[in-house]
C-alpha positions in Angstrom: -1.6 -28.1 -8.5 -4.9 -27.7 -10.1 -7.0 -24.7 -10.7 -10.7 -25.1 -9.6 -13.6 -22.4 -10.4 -15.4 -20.7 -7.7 -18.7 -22.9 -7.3 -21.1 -20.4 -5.8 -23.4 -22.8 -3.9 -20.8 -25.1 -3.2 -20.8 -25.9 0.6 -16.9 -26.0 1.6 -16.2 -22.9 0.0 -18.8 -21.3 1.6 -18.0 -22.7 4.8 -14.3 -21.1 4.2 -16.1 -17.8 3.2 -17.8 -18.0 6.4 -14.9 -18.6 8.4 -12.9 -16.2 7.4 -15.4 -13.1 7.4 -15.8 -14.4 10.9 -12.3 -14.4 11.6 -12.1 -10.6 9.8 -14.8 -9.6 11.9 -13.3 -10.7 15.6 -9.8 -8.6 13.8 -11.9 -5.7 13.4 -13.6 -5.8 17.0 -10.6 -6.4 18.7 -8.4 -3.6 17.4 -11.7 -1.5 17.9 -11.3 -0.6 13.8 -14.8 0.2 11.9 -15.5 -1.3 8.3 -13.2 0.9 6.4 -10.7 -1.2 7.5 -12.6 -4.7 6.5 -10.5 -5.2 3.3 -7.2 -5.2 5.5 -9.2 -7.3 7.4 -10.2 -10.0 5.7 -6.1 -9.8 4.1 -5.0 -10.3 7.9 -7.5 -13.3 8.1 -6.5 -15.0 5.3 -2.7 -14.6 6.4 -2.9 -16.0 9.7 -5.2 -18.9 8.3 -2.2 -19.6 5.9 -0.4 -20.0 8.8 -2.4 -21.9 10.9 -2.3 -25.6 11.4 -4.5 -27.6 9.4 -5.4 -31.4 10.2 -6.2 -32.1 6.8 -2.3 -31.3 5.9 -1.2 -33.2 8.9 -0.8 -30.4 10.9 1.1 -28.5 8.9 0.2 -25.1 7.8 -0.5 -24.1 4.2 2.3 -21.8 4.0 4.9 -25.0 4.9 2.6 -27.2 2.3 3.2 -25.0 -0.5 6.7 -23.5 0.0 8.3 -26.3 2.1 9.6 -24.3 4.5 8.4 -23.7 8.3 6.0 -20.6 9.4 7.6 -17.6 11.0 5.1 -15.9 12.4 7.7 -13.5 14.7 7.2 -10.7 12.3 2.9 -10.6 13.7 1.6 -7.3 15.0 -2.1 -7.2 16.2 -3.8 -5.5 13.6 -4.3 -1.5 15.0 -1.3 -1.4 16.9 1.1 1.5 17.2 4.3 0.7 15.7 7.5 2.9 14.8 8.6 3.8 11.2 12.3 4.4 11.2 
């Protein structure tokens, strides 16, 4: 593992940027949320692309690269949804 600085004009990281305000912004339209709910937004974004194939890692998501174990995505609720606290 290496840490790397954030390189402002650097192209792939704004091409990730992109991608996931995008990805924020389709969450946010489809559970008909306004902007005050962006941060939780962008956090649900970022989740799901964690756990999202990826061909540079062969097809595995980043969640099994870095913990070696296998995505369990059973526990996802669309963002907005009514749930039930015991």
């Amino acid at each position: 593992m290496r840490l790397e600085g954030l390189l402002y004009f650097s192209e792939e990281q704004n091409a990730i940027n992109k991608s996931l305000e995008e990805r924020a912004r389709y969450v946010l339209i489809d559970a008909g949320l306004d902007k005050g709910f962006w941060a939780e937004a962008i956090n649900t974004a970022v989740y799901l692309r964690n756990r999202s194939p990826a061909s540079e890692l062969q097809d595995m998501t980043p969640f099994e690269f870095w913990t070696n174990r296998k995505t369990d995505l059973s526990h996802i609720r669309v963002l907005g949804s009514q749930v039930m606290v015991p």
